[in-house]
C-alpha positions as CSV (number, residue, x, y, z in Angstrom):
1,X,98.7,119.6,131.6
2,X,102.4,119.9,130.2
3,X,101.6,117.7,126.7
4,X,99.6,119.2,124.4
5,X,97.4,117.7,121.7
6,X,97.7,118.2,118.1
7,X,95.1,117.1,115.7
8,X,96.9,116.1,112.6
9,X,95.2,115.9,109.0
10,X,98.0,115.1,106.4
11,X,98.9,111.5,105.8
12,X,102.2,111.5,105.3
13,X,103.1,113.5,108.7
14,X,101.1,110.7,109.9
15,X,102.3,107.8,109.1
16,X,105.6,109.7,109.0
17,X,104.7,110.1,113.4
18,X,103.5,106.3,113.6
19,X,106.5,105.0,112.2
20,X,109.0,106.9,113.7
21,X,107.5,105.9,117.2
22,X,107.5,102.1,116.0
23,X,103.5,102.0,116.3
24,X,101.2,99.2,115.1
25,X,99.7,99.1,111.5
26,X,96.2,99.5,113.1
27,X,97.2,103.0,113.8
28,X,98.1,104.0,110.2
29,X,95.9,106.5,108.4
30,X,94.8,104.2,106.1
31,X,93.3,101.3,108.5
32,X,91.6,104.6,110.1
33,X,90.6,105.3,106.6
34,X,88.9,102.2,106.3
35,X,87.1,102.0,109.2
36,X,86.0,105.8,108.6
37,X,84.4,104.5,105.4
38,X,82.5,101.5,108.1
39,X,80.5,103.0,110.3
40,X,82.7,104.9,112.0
41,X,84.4,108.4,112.5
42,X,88.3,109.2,113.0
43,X,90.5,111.6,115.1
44,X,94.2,111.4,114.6
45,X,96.2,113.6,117.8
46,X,99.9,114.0,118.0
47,X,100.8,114.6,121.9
48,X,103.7,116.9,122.2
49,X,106.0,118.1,125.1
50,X,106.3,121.9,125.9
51,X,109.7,122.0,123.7
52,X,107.6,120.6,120.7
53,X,108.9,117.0,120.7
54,X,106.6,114.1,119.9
55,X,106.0,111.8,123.1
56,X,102.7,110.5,122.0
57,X,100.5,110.0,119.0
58,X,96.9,107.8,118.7
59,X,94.4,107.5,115.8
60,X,91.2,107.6,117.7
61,X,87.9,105.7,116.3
62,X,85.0,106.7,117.2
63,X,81.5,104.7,117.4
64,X,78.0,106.5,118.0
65,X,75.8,105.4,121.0
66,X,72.2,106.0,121.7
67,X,71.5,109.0,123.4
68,X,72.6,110.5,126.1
69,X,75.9,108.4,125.7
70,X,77.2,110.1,122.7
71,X,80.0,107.7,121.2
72,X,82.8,105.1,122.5
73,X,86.6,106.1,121.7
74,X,88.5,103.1,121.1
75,X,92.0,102.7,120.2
76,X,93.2,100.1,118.5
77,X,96.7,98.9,119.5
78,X,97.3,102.2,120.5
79,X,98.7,104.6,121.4
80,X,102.4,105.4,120.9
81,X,103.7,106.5,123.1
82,X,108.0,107.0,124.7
83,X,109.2,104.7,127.2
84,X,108.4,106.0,130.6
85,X,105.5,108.9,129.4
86,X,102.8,105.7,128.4
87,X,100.3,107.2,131.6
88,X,100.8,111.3,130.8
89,X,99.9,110.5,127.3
90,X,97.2,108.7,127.9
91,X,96.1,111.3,130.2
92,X,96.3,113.8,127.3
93,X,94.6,111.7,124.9
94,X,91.9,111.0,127.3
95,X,91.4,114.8,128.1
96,X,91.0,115.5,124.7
97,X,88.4,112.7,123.6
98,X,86.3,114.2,126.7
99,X,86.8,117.6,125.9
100,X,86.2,117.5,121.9
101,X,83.8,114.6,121.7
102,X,82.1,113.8,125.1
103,X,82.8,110.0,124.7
104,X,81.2,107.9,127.4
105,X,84.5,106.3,127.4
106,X,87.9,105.6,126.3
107,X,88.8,102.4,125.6
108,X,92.5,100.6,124.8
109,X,94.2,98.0,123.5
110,X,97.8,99.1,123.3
111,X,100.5,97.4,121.7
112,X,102.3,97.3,124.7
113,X,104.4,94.1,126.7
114,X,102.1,93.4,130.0
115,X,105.6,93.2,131.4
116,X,107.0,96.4,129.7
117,X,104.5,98.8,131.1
118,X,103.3,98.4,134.7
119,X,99.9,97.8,134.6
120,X,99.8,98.2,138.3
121,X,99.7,102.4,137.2
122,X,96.9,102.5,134.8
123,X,93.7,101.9,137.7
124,X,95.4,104.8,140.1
125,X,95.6,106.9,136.5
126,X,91.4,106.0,136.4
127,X,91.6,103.3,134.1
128,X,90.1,99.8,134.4
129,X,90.3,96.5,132.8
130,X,88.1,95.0,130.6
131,X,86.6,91.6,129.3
132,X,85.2,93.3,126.3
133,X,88.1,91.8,123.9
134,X,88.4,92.9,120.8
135,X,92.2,92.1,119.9
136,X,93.7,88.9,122.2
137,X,95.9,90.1,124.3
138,X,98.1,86.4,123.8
139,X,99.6,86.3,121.0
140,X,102.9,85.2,119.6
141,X,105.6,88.0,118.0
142,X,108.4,86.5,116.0
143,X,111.7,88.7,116.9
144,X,112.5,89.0,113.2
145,X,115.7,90.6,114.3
146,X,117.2,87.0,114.3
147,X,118.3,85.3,111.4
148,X,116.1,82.4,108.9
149,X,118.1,79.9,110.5
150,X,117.6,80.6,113.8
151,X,113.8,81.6,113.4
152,X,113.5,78.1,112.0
153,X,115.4,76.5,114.5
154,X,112.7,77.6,116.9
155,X,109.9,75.9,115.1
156,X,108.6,72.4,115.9
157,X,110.1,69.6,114.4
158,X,106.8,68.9,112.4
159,X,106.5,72.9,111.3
160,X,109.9,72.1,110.0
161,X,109.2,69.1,108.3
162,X,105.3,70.6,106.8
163,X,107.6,73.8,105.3
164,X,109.5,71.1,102.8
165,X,107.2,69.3,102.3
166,X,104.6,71.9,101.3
167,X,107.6,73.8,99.4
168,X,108.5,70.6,97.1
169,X,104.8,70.6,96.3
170,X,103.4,71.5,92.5
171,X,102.2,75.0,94.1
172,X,103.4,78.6,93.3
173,X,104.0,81.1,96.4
174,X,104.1,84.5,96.1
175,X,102.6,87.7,96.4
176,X,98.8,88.5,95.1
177,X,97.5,91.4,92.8
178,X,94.5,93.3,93.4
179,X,92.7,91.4,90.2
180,X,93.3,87.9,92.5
181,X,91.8,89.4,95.8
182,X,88.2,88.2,95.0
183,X,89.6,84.3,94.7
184,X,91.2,84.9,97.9
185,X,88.2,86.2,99.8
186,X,85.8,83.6,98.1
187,X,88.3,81.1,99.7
188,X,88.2,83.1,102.9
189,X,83.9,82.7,102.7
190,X,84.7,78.9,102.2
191,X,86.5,79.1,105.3
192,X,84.6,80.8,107.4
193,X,81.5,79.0,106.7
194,X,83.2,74.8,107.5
195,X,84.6,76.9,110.6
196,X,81.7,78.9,111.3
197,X,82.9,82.7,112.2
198,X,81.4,85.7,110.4
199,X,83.0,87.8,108.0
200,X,82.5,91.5,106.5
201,X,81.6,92.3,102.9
202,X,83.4,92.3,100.2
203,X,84.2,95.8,100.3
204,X,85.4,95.8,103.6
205,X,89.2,93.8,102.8
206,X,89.2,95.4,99.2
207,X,89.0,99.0,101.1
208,X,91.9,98.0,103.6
209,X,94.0,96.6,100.5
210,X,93.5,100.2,98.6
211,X,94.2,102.3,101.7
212,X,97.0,100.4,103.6
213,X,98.5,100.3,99.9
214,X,102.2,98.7,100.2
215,X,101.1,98.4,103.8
216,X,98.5,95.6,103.3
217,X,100.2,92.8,101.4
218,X,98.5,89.8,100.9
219,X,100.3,86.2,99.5
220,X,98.7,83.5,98.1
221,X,99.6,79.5,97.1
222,X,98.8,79.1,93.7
223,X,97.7,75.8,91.8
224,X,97.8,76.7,88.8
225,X,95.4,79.6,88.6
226,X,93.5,78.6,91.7
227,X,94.1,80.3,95.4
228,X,94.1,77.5,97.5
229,X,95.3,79.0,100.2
230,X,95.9,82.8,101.2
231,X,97.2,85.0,104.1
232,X,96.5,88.4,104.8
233,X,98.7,91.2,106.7
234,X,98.7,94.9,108.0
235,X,102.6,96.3,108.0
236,X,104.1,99.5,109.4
237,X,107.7,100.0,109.3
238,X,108.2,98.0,112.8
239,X,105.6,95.2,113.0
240,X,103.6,93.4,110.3
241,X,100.2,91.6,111.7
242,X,98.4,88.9,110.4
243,X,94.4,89.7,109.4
244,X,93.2,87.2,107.7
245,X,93.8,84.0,106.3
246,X,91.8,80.9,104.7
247,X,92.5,78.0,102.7
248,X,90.8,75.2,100.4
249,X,90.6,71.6,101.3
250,X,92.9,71.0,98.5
251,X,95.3,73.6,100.3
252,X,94.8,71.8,103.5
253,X,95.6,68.4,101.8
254,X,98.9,69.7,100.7
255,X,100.0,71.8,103.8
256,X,100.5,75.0,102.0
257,X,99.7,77.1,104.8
258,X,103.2,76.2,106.1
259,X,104.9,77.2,103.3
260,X,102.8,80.2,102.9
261,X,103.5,81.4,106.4
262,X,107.0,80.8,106.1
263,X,107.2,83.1,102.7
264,X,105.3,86.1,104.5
265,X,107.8,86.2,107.7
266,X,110.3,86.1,105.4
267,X,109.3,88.7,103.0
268,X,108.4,90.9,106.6
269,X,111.9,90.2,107.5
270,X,113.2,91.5,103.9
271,X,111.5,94.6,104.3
272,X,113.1,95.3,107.5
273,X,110.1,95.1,110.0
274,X,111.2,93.8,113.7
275,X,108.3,92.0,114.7
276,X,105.6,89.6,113.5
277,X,102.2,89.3,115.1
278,X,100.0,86.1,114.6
279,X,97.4,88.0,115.9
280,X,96.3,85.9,118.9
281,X,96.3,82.5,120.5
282,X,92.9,80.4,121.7
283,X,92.7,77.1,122.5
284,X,92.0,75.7,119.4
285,X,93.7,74.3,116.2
286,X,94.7,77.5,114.6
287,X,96.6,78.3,117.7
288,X,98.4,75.0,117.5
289,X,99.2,75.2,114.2
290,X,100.7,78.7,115.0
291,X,102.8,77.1,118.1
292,X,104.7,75.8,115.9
293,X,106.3,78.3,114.5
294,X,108.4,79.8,118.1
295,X,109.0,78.4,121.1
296,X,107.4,81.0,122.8
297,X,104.1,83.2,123.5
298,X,103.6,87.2,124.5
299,X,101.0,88.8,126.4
300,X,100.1,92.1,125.6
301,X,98.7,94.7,128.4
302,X,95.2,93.8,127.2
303,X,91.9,95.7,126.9
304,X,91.5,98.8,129.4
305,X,88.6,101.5,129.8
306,X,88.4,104.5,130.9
307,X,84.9,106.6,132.1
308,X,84.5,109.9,130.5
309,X,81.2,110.9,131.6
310,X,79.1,110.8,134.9
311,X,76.9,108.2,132.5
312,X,80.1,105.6,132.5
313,X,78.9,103.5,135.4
314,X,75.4,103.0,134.0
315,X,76.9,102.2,130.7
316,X,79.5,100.0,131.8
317,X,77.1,98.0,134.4
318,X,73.5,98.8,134.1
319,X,71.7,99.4,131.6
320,X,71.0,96.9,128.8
321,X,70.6,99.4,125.5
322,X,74.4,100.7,126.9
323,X,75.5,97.2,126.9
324,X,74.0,96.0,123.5
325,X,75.5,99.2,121.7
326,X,78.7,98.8,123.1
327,X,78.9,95.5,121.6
328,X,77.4,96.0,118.3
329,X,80.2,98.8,118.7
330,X,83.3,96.2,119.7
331,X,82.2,93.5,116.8
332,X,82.3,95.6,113.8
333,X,85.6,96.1,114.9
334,X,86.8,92.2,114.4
335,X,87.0,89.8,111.5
């Protein structure tokens, strides 16, 4: 192999490495952090030329499987990696989560354009796609390169019209403290329960607000004292991406999510970051109510595995505990 791979164990070089190769917030140390502190283990690898240059980097999670498959490598919205060297990264990456930890597999969902890396090359390179979605591969990314007026001029007319309205209402927008993050996630339960999805404990958000730091900021509309509405983001240097988001019916009444969305692009935008995530489109009302905000949708490359082990084809097809661990594996990895 001409790349070699680096393990890397200081968080500034890190994040320092993710940045500098305009990678996702899912691959900063402290969303690895987090999910190091939830069931699973983390290995972050720098991939470097023979002259020493960094060509690739990926923060590697790792989830143990019942004997004899050992673990599933997963990376999420990873890796970075230079234009043109996405495949011999991968390669190295892939070498070394066979060679240190004897994963059954490898499996990615890169932050990558469909149309920006031929996907044509990654089943001759041994990898193959997946329906085991974790992150939606449709999603909609805001170019915040353009200015407010023309990033509003690409809304719908009614987005448009909700943002006033919601903005001449009696609410307060801005950013919220660590002491307000239980009222937001007690409006997040509220939400999840009339729209019926599950949600992690407690602990789970307040440990990606403490480790993403600056890089996990959360806004909130305020009546008075009350959170009746929220939205949740991860943010590296390049790209911010929404988590989470919930809102009362007293929020819904008065449209504050428009407002509140509007705020957070804007304050993304303020710090400089290039692209805003929504974080997936369905067919359902969320997705419409984010439609309105571009006049556009991107696809991503979407989820792609790679066998690691002679065992690969009996987990992947065959047998059922395989199957049922790899699942229980995928889901702790969502909401």
């Amino acid at each position: 192999m001409t790349l070699s791979v680096v393990p890397c164990h200081v968080r500034e070089q890190w994040d320092s490495a993710v940045n500098s190769q305009q990678g996702h917030p899912m691959q900063l140390w402290g969303w690895g952090e987090t999910k190091a502190a939830h069931n699973w283990s983390v290995d972050r690898v720098m991939v470097r030329d023979a002259s020493g240059e960094l060509v690739g980097s990926a923060q590697i999670l790792l989830r143990k499987l019942p004997f004899p498959f050992r673990s599933l490598a997963y990376l999420a919205r990873g890796p970075q990696a230079a234009a043109g060297r996405e495949i011999e990264v991968l390669a190295a990456v892939a070498h070394h989560v066979k060679a240190v930890h004897k994963s059954v597999a490898l499996s990615m969902e890169p932050d990558w354009d469909e149309a920006a890396v031929s996907t044509a090359s990654l089943p001759a390179a041994g990898w193959r796609r997946s329906e085991s979605t974790i992150l939606i591969p449709r999603t909609l990314i805001l170019d915040l390169g353009r200015s407010e007026d023309e990033l509003l001029a690409a809304m719908s007319k009614k987005t448009r019209q909700y943002i006033r309205k919601s903005g001449r209402e009696a609410l307060e927008y801005r950013a919220v403290t660590a002491a307000e993050l239980p009222a937001c996630l007690a409006v997040y339960k509220e939400t999840a329960q009339r729209a019926g999805f599950g949600i992690h404990a407690d602990a789970y958000y307040l440990d990606i607000f403490s480790n993403l730091g600056e890089g996990s900021p959360v806004y909130g509309a305020f009546d008075g004292d009350s959170v009746v509405s929220f939205l949740w983001l991860a943010a590296s240097d390049s790209t911010a991406f929404e988590l989470y988001g919930g809102m009362t019916d007293a929020g819904s009444n008065l449209r504050a999510n428009f407002s509140l969305k509007w705020l957070a692009i804007q304050e993304m935008k303020a710090r400089g970051i290039t692209r805003y995530d929504f974080n997936g489109l369905l067919n359902d009302g969320v997705s419409k109510f984010k439609f309105g905000f571009a006049d556009h949708e991107n696809m991503l490359a979407g989820t792609w595995d790679k066998g690691l082990s002679p065992l690969y084809p009996v987990f992947a097809k065959a047998l059922p505990l395989a199957r049922k661990a790899a699942k229980k594996a995928r889901g702790l990895l969502k909401r």
